[in-house]
Each structure stands twice: as C-alpha cells, then as structure tokens.
gemmi code that builds the backbone of each chain (N, CA, C; Angstrom):
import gemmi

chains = {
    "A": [
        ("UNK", (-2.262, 17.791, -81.420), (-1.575, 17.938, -82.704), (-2.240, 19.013, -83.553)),
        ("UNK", (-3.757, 19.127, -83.719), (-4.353, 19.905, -84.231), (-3.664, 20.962, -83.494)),
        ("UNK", (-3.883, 21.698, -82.115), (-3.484, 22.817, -81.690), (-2.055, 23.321, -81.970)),
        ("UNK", (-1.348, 22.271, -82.240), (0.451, 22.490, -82.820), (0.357, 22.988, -83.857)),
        ("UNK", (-0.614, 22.138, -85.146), (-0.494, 23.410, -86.682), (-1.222, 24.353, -86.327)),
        ("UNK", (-2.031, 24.655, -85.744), (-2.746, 26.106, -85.158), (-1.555, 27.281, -84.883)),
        ("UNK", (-0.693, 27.055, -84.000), (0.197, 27.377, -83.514), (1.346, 28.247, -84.261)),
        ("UNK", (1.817, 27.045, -85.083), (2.975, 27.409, -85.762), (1.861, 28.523, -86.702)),
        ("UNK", (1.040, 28.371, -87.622), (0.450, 29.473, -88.173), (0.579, 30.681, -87.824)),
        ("UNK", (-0.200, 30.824, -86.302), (-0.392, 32.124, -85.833), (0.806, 32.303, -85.476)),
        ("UNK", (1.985, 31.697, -85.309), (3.275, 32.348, -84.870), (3.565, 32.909, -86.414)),
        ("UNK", (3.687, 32.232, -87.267), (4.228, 32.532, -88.299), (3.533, 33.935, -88.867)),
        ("UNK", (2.205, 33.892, -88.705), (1.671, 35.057, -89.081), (1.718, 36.222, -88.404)),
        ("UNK", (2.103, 36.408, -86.759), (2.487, 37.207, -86.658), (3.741, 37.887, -86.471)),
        ("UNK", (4.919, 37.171, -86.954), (6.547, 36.769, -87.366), (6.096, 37.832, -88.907)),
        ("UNK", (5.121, 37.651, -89.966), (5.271, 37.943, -91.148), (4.821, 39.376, -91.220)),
        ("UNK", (3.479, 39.339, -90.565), (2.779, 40.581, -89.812), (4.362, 41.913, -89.754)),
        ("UNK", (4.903, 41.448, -88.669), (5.929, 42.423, -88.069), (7.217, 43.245, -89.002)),
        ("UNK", (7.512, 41.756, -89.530), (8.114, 41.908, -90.358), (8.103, 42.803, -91.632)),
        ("UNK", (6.430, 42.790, -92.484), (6.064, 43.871, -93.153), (6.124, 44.930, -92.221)),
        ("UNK", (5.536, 44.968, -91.100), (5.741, 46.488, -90.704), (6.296, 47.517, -90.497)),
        ("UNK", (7.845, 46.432, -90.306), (9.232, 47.026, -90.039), (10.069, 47.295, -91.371)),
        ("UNK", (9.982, 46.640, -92.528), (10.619, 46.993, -93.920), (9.650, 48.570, -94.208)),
        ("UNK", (11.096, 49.116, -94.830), (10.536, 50.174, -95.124), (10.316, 50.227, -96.835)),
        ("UNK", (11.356, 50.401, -97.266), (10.809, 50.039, -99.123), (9.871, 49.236, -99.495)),
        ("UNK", (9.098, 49.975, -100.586), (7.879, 49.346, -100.646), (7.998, 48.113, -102.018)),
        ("UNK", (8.908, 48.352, -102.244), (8.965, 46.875, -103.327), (9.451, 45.519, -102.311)),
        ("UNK", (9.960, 45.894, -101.743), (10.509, 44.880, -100.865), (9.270, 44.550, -99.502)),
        ("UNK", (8.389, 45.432, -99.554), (7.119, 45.235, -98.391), (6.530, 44.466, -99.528)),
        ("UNK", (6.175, 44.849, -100.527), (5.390, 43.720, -101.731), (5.523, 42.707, -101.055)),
        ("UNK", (7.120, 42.319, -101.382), (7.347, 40.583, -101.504), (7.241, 39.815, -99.941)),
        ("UNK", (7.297, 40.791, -98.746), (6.630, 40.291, -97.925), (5.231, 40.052, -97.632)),
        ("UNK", (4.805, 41.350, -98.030), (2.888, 41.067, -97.794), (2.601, 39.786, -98.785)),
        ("UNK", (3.257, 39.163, -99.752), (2.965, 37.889, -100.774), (3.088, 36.851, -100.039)),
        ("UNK", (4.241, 36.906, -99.029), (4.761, 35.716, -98.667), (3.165, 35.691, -96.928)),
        ("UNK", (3.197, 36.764, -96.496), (1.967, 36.987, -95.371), (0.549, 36.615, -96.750)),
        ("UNK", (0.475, 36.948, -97.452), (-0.658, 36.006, -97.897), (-0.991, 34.925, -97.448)),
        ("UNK", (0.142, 34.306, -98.328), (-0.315, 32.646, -98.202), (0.221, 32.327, -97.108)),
        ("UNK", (0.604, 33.106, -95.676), (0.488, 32.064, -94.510), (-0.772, 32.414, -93.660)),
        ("UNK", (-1.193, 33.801, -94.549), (-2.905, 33.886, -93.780), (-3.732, 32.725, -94.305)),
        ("UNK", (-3.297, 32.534, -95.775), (-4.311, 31.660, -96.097), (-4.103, 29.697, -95.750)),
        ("UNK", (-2.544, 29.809, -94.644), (-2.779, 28.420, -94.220), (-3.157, 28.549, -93.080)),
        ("UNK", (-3.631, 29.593, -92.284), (-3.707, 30.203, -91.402), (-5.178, 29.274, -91.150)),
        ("UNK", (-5.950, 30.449, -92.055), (-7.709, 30.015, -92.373), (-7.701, 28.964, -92.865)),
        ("UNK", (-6.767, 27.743, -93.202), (-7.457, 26.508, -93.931), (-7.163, 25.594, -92.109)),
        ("UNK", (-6.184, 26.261, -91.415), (-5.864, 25.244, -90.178), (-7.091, 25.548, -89.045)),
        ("UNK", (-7.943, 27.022, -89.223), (-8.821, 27.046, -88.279), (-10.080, 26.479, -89.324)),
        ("UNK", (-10.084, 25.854, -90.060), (-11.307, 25.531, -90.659), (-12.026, 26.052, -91.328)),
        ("UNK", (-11.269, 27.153, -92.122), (-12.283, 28.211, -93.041), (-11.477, 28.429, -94.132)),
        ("UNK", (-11.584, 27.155, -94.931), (-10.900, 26.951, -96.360), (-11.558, 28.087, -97.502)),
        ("UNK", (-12.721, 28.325, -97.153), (-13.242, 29.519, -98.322), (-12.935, 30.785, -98.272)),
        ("UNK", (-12.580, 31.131, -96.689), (-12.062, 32.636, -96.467), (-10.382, 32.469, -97.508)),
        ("UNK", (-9.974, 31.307, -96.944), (-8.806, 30.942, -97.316), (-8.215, 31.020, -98.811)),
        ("UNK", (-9.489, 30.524, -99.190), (-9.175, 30.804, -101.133), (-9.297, 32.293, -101.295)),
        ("UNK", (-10.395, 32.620, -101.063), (-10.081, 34.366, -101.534), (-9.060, 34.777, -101.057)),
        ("UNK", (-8.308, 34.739, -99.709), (-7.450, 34.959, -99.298), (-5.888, 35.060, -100.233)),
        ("UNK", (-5.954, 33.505, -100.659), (-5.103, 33.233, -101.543), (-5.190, 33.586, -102.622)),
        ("UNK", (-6.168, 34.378, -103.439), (-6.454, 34.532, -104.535), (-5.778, 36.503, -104.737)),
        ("UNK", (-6.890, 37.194, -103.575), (-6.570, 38.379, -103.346), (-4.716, 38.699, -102.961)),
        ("UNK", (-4.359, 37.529, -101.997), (-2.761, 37.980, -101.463), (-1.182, 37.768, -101.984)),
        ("UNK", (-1.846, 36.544, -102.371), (-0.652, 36.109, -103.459), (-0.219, 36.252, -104.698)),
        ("UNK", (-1.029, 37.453, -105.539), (-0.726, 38.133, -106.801), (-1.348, 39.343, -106.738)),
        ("UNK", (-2.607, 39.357, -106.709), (-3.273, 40.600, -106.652), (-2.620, 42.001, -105.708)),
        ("UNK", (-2.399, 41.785, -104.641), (-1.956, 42.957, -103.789), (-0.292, 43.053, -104.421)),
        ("UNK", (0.448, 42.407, -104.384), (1.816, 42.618, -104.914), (1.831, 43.383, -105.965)),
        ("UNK", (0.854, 42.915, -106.751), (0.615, 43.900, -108.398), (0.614, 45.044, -108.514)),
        ("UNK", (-0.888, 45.520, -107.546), (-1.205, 46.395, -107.463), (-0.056, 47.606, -107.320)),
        ("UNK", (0.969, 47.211, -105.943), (1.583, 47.709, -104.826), (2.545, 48.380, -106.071)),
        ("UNK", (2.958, 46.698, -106.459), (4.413, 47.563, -107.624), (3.982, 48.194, -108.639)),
        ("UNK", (2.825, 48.200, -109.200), (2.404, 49.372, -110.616), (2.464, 50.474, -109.771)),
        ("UNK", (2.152, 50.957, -108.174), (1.882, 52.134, -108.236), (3.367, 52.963, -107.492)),
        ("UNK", (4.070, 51.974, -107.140), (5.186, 51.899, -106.640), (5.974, 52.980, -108.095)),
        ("UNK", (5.586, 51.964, -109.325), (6.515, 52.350, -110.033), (5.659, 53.805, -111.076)),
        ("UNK", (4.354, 53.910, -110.804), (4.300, 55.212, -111.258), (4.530, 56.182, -110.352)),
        ("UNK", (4.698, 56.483, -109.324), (4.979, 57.452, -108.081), (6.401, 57.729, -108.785)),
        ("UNK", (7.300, 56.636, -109.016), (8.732, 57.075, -109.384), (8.754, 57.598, -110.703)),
        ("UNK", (8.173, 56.981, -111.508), (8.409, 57.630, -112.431), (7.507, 59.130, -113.064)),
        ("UNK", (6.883, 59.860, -112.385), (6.331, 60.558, -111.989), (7.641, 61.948, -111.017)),
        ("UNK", (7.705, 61.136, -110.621), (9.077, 62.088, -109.694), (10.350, 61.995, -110.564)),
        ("UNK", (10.637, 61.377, -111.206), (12.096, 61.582, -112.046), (10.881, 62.324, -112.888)),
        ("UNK", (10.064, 62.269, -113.962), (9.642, 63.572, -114.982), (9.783, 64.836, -113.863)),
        ("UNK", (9.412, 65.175, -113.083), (9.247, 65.943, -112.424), (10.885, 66.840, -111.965)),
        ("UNK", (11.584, 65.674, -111.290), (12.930, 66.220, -111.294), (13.525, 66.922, -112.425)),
        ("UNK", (13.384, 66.170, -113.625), (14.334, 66.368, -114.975), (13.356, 67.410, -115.370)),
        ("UNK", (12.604, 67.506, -115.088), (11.615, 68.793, -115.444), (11.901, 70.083, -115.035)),
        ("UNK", (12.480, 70.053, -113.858), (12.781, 71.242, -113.599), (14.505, 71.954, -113.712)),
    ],
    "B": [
        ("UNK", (-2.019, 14.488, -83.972), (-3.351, 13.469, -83.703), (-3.073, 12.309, -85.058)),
        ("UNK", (-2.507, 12.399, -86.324), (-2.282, 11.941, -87.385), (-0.961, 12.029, -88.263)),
        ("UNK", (-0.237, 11.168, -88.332), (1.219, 11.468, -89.016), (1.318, 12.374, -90.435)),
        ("UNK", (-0.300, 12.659, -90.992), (-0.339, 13.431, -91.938), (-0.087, 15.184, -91.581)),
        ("UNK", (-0.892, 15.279, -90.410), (-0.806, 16.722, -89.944), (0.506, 16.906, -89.202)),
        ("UNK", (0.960, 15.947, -88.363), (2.573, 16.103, -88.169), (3.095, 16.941, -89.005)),
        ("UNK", (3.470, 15.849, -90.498), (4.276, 16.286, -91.445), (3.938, 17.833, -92.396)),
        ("UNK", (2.670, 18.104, -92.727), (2.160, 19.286, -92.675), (2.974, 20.259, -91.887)),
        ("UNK", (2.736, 20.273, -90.359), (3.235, 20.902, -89.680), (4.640, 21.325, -89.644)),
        ("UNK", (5.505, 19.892, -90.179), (6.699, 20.462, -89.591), (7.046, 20.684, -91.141)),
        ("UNK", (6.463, 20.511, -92.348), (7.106, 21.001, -93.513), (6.350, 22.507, -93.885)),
        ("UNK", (5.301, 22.886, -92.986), (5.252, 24.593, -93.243), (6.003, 25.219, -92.245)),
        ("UNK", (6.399, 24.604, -90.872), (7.111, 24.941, -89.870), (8.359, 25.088, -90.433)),
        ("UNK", (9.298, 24.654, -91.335), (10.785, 24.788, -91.393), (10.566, 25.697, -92.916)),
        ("UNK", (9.480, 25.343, -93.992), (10.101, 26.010, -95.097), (9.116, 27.628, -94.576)),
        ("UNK", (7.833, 27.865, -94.037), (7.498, 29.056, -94.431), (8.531, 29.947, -93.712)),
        ("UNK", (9.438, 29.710, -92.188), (10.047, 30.151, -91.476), (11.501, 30.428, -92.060)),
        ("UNK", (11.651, 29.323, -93.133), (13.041, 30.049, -93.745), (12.705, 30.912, -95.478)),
        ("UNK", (12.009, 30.464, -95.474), (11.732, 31.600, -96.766), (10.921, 33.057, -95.960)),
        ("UNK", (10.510, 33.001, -94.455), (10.172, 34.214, -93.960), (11.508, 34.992, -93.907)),
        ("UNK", (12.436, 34.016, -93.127), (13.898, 34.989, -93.134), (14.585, 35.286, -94.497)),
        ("UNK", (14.286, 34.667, -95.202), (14.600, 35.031, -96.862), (14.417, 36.119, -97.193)),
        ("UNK", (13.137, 36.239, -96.554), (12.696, 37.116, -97.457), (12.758, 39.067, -96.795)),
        ("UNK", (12.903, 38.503, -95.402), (13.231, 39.789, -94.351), (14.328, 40.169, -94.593)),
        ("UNK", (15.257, 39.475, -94.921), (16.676, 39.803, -95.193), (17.265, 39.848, -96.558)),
        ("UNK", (18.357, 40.289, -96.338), (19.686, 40.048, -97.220), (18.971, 40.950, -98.249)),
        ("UNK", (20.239, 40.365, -99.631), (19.855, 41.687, -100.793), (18.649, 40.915, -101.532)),
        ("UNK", (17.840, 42.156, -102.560), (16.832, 41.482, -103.229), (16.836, 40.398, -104.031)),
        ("UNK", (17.740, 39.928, -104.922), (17.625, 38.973, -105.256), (17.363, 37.283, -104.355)),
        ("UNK", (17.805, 37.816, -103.167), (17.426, 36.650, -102.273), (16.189, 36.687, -102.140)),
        ("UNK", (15.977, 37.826, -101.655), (14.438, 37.641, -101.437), (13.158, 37.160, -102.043)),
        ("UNK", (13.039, 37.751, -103.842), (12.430, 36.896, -105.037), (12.766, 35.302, -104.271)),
        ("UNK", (13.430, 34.879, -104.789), (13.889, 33.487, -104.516), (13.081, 33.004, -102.914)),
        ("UNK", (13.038, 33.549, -101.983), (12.188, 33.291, -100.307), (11.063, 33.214, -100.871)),
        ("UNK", (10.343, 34.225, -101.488), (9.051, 34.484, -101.913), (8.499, 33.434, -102.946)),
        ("UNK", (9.301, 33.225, -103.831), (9.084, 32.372, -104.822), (8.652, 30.439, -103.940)),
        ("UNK", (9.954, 30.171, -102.706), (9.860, 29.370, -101.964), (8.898, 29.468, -101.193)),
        ("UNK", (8.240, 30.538, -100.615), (6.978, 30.453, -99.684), (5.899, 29.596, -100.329)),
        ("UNK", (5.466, 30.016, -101.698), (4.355, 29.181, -102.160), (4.916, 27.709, -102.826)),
        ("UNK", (5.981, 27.385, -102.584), (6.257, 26.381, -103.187), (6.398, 25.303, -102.308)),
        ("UNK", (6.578, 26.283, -100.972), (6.841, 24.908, -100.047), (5.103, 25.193, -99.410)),
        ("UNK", (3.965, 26.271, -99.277), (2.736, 26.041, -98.838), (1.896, 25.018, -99.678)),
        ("UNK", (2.623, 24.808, -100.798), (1.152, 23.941, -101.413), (1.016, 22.993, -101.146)),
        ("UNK", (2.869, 21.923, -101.182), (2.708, 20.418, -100.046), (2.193, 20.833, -98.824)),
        ("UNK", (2.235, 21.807, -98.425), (1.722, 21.618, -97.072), (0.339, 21.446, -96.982)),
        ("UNK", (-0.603, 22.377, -98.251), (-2.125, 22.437, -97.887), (-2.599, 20.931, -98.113)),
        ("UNK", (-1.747, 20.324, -99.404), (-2.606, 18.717, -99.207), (-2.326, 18.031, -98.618)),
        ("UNK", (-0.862, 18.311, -97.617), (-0.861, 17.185, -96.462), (-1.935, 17.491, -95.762)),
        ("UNK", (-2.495, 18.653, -95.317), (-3.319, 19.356, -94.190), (-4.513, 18.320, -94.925)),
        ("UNK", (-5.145, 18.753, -96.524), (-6.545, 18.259, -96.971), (-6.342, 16.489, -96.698)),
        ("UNK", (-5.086, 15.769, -96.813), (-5.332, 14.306, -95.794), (-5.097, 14.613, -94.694)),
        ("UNK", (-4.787, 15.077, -94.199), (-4.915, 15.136, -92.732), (-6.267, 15.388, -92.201)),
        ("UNK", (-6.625, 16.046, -92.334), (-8.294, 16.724, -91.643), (-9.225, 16.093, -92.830)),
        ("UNK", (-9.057, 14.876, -93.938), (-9.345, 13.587, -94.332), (-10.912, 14.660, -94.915)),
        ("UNK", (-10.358, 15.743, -95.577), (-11.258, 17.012, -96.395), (-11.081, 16.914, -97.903)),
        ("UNK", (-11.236, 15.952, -98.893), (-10.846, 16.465, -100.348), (-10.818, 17.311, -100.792)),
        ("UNK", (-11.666, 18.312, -100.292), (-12.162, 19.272, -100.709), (-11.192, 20.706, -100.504)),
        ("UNK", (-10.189, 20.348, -99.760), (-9.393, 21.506, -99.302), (-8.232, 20.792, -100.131)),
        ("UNK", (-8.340, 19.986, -101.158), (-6.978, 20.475, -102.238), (-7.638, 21.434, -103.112)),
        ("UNK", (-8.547, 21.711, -103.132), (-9.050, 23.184, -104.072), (-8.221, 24.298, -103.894)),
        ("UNK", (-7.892, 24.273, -102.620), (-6.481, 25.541, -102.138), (-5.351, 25.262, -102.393)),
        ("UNK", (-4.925, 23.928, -102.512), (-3.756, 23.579, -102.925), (-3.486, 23.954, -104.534)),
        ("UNK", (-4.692, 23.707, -105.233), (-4.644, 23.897, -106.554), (-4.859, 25.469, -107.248)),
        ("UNK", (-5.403, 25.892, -106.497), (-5.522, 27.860, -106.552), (-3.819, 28.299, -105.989)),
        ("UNK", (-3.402, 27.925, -105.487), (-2.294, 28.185, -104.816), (-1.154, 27.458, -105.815)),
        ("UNK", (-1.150, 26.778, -106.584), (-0.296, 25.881, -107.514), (-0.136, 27.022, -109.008)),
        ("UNK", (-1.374, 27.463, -109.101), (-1.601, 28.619, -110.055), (-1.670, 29.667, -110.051)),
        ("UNK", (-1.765, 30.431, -108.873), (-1.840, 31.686, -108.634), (0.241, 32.411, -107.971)),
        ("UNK", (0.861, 31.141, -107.308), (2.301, 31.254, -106.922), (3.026, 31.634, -107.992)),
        ("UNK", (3.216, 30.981, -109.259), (3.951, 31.354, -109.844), (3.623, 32.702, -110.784)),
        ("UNK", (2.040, 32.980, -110.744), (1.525, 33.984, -111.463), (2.172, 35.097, -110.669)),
        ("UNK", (2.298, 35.151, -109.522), (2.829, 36.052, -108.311), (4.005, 36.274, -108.660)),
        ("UNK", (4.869, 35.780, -108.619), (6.414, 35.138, -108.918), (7.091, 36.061, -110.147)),
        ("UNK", (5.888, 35.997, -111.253), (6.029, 36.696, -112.372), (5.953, 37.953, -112.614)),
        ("UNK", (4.516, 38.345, -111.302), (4.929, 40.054, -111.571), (6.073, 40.765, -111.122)),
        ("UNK", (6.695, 39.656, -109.651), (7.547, 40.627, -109.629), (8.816, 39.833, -110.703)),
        ("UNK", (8.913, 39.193, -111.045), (9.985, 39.460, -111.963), (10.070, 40.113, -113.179)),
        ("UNK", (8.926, 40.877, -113.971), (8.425, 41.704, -114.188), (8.806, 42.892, -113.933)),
        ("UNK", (8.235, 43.351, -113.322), (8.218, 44.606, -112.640), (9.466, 45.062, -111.610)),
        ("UNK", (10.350, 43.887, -111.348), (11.693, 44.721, -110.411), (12.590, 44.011, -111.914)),
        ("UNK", (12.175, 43.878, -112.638), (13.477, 43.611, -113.917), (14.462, 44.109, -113.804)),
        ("UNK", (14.363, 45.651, -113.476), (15.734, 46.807, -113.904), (16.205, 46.206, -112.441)),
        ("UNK", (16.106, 46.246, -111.162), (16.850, 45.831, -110.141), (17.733, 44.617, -110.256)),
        ("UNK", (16.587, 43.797, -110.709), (17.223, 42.069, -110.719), (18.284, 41.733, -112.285)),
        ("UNK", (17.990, 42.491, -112.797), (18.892, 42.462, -114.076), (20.451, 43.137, -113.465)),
        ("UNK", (20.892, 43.903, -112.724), (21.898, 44.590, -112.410), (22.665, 42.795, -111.435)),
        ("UNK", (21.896, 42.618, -110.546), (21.809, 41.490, -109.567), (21.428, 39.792, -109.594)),
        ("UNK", (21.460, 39.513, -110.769), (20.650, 38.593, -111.095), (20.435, 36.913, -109.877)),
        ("UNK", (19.402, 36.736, -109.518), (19.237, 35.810, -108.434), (19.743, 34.386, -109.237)),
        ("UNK", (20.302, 33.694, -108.117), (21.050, 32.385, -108.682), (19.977, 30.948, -107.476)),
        ("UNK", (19.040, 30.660, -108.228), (18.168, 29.540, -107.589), (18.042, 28.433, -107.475)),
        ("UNK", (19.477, 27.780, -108.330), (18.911, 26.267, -108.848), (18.941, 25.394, -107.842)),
        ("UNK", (19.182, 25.316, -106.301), (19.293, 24.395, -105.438), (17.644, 24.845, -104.953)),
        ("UNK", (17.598, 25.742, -104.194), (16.212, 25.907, -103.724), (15.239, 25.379, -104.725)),
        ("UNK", (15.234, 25.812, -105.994), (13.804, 25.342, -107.056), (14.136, 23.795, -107.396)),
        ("UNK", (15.102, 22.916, -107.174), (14.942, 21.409, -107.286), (14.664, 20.813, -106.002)),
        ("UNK", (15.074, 21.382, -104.790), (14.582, 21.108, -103.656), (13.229, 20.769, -102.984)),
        ("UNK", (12.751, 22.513, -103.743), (10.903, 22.379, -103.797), (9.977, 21.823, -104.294)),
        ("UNK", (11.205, 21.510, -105.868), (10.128, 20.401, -106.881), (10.176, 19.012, -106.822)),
        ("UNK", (11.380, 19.081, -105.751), (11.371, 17.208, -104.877), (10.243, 16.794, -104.609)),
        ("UNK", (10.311, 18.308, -103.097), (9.416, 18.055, -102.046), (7.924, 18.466, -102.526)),
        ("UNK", (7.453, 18.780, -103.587), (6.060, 18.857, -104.156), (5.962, 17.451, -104.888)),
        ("UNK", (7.188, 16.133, -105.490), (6.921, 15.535, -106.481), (6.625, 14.237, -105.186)),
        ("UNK", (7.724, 14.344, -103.831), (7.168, 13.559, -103.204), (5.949, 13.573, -102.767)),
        ("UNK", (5.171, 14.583, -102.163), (4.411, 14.691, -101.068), (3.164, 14.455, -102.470)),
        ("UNK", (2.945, 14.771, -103.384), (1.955, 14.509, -104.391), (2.009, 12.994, -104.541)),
        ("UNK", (3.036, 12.246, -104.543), (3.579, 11.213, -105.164), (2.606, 10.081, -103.931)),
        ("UNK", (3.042, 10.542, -102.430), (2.983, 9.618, -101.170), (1.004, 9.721, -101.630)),
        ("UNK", (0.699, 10.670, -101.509), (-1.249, 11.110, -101.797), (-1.630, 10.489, -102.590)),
        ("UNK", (-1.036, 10.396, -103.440), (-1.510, 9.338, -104.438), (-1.523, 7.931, -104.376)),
        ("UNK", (0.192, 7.596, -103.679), (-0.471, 6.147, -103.347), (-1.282, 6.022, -102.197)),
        ("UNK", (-1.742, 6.660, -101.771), (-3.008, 6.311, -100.402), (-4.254, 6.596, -101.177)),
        ("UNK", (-4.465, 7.445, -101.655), (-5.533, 7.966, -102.183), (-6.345, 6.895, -103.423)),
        ("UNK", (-5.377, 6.048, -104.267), (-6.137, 5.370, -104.739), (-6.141, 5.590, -106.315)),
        ("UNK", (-6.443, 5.245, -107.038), (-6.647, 5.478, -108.444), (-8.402, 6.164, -108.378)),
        ("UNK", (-8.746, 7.448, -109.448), (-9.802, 7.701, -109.251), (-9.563, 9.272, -109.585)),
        ("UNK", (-10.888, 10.167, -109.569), (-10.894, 11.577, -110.055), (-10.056, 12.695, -109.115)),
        ("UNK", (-9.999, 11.967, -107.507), (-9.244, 12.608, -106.921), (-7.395, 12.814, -106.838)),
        ("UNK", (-7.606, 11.278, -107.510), (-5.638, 10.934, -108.043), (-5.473, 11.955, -109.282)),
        ("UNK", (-6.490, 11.873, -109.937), (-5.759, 12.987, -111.076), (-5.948, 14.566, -111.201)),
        ("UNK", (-6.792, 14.515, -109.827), (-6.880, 16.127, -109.315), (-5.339, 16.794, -108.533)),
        ("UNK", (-4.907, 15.244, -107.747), (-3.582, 15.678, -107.443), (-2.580, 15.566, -108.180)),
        ("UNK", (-2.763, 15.000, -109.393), (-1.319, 14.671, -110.278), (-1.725, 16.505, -110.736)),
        ("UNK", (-2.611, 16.610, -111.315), (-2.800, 18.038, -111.709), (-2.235, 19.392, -110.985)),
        ("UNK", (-2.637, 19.313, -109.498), (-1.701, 20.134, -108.753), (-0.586, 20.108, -108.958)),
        ("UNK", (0.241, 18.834, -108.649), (1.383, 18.424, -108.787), (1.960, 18.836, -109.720)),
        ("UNK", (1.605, 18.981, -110.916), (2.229, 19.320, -111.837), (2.548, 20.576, -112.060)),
        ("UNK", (1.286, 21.579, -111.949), (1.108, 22.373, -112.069), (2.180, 23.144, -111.003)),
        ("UNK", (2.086, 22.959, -109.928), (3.115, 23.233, -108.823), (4.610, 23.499, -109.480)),
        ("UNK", (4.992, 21.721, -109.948), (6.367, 22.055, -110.304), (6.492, 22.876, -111.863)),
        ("UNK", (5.731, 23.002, -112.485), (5.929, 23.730, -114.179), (6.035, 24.655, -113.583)),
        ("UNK", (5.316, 24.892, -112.725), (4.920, 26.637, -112.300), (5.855, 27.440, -111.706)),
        ("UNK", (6.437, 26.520, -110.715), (8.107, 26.805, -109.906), (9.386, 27.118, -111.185)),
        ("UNK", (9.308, 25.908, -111.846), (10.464, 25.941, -112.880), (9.782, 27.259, -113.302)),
        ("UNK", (9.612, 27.444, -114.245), (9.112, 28.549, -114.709), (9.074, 29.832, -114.310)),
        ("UNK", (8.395, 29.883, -112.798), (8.899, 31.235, -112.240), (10.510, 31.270, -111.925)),
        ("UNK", (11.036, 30.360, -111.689), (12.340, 30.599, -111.073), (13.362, 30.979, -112.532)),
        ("UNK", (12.863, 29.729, -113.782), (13.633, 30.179, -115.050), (13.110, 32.355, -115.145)),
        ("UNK", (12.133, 32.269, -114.944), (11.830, 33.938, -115.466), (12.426, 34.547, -114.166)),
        ("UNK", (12.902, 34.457, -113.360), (13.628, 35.080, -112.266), (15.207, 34.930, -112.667)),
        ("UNK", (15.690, 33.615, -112.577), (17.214, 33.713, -113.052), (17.179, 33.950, -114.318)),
        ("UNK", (16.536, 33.732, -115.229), (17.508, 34.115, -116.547), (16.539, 35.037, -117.823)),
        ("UNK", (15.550, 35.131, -117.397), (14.842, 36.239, -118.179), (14.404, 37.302, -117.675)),
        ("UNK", (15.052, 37.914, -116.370), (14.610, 39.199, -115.508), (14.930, 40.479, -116.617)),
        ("UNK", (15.766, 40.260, -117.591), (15.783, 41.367, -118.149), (15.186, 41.727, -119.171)),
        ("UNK", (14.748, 40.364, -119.685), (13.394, 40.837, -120.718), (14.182, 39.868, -121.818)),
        ("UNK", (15.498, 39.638, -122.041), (15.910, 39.438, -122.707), (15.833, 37.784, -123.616)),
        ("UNK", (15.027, 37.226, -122.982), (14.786, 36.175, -123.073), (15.011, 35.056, -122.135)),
        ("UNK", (14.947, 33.510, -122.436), (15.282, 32.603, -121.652), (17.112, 32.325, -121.407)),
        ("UNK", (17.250, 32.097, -120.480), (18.559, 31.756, -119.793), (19.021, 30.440, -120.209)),
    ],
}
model = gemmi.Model(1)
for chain_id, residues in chains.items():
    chain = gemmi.Chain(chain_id)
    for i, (resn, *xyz) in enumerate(residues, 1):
        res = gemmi.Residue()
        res.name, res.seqid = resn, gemmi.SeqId(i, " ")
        for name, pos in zip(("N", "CA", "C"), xyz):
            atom = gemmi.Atom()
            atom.name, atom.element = name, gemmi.Element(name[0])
            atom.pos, atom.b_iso = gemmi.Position(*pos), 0.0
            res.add_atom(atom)
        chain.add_residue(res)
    model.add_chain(chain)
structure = gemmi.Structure()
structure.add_model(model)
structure.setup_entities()
C-alpha cells in the first residue's frame, strides 16, 4: 500500500513534469509549474522527507508563479512601449 | 497497509489527476479553477497521509499548504485580471465540492484524534483550507477585475 501512494505520486509528477514542458505560453506554464509544486511536495512527504517537502511547498506554490508572471508581464509591457514607440 | 493511506491515495489519485487535466487543457479560465483545485484537494490528502504514516508532525504541511494555496490562487488572479475579466471563470460546484471534502476529511481526524492541541491544530487547518478556497475562488469569479466582490 505504501508502494501504491509512492506510485501514483511519481506518476503524477511525471504526467505534470511533461505537461509543463509541452505548454508553450508562459502564463499558462505558471499555473502548471503551481499545480507540479504541490505534487512534488506530496511527492517528498510520501518518500519520507516532509522538510524537503515544506520548502518545496513554500518555494512552488506561490513563490515561482509570482515571480514567472511579474516578469511575464514586464517583457510585455516593455514590447508594446517599444512597438508604439516606433 | 492502512485504510488511512488507501483513502489518501485514492483522493490525491482522482483529484490531483483531474485538476492536472484542468489545468493542461481547455480555455484559461478553466484552468485558474484546476489550479485553484490542486491545492484544495492536496491538503486532505497530506493529513490523511500524516494519520496514515501515524506522523503528527506532517500536518505542518498540511497547514503551510492551507496558507500558502490560496495565497497562490491570488496572484494569479491578480495578475491575469485583464484575461479573466474578458472570460470570467464560473466555480461554484468545484469550490463546495472541495470545501466538503476538506470539512469531511478534517471532521473524520478529529474524531479519531481525540480532543487535545492536536484537534485544534486540525480544526485550524481546516478552516483555514476552506476560508482560503472560498476566498480564492470568490477573488477568481467575481473580483478578477479589480472591481470588487461578486
């Protein structure tokens, strides 16, 4: 039973894995790498490493999404001044 | 090995797998809504897991994860406003669904668990879980545009 939630994890994580790799827009890769957070971080609580797991959850499930879309959205808006600029 | 990790299993097995396809697919407003469901359906799962592997100590993730989901939830509704305002996501079956299945699975822990500092560590998750859901999902359906509450 232990090896069954093992299982479904690593399937799921690398189901989420792929999935970011294959979206191409990056607002929409955000909301996948959020959702691959927190199944890394049930990932590490099912192999027994609940502390990797919190940072995990701490760093993946807000922090990286944040980041992604502030810079997401200065790149664009950066390129429309730029367009209308010229 | 334990009917606790069973249920664990098969309630991150059906919700992380359909809020994965949620969230791979369809238009964006679905997707907020998958994403929003990923952490809503992982947090029953981490304290079935912390009775299951009979760890108190691993609802600490359940409870970082109760507070940090909807903080998530918020940037992007936030930050894709101008998208989701054109589109606005319609959630109310999924977010009473999740705040069932967080009011049961808190609810069942508690009566095993006992009266004591650990019962009101999980009413605390618990709660926190569902305010946190309502809340992100109200700032997803009806305040994506800034404009206030829905």
């Amino acid at each position: 039973m232990d090896d069954a939630v093992i299982a479904v994890a690593l399937v799921l994580v690398a189901a989420c894995a792929t999935v970011a790799v294959a979206t191409r827009d990056p607002a929409r890769q955000a909301l996948v790498l959020s959702v691959l957070g927190v199944v890394l971080a049930v990932l590490f609580t099912v192999l027994q490493a609940p502390d990797v797991g919190l940072s995990q959850l701490a760093v993946g499930s807000a922090l990286t999404p944040l980041l992604l879309l502030l810079t997401v959205r200065k790149v664009r808006r950066r390129g429309q001044r730029e367009e209308s600029g010229r | 090995m334990n009917g606790w990790i069973l249920a664990a299993t098969l309630t991150l097995a059906a919700g992380l797998t359909a809020s994965l396809w949620g969230v791979a697919t369809g238009p964006l407003r679905r997707r907020v809504v998958a994403q929003n469901l990923a952490t809503a359906v992982a947090c029953p799962g981490l304290l079935l897991l912390a009775q299951g592997y009979d760890r108190p100590s691993y609802v600490d993730l359940a409870l970082v994860l109760a507070l940090l989901g909807p903080v998530g939830t918020l940037v992007f509704a936030r930050l894709l406003a101008g998208e989701l305002a054109e589109d606005p996501p319609r959630a109310r079956g999924v977010t009473w669904a999740a705040a069932g299945l967080g009011a049961v699975v808190v609810l069942a822990l508690c009566a095993v668990t006992g009266p004591g500092r650990a019962t009101a560590k999980l009413l605390v998750t618990g709660a926190l879980l569902i305010g946190g859901n309502l809340v992100a999902s109200r700032a997803l359906t009806g305040g994506a545009g800034g404009t206030g509450r829905a």
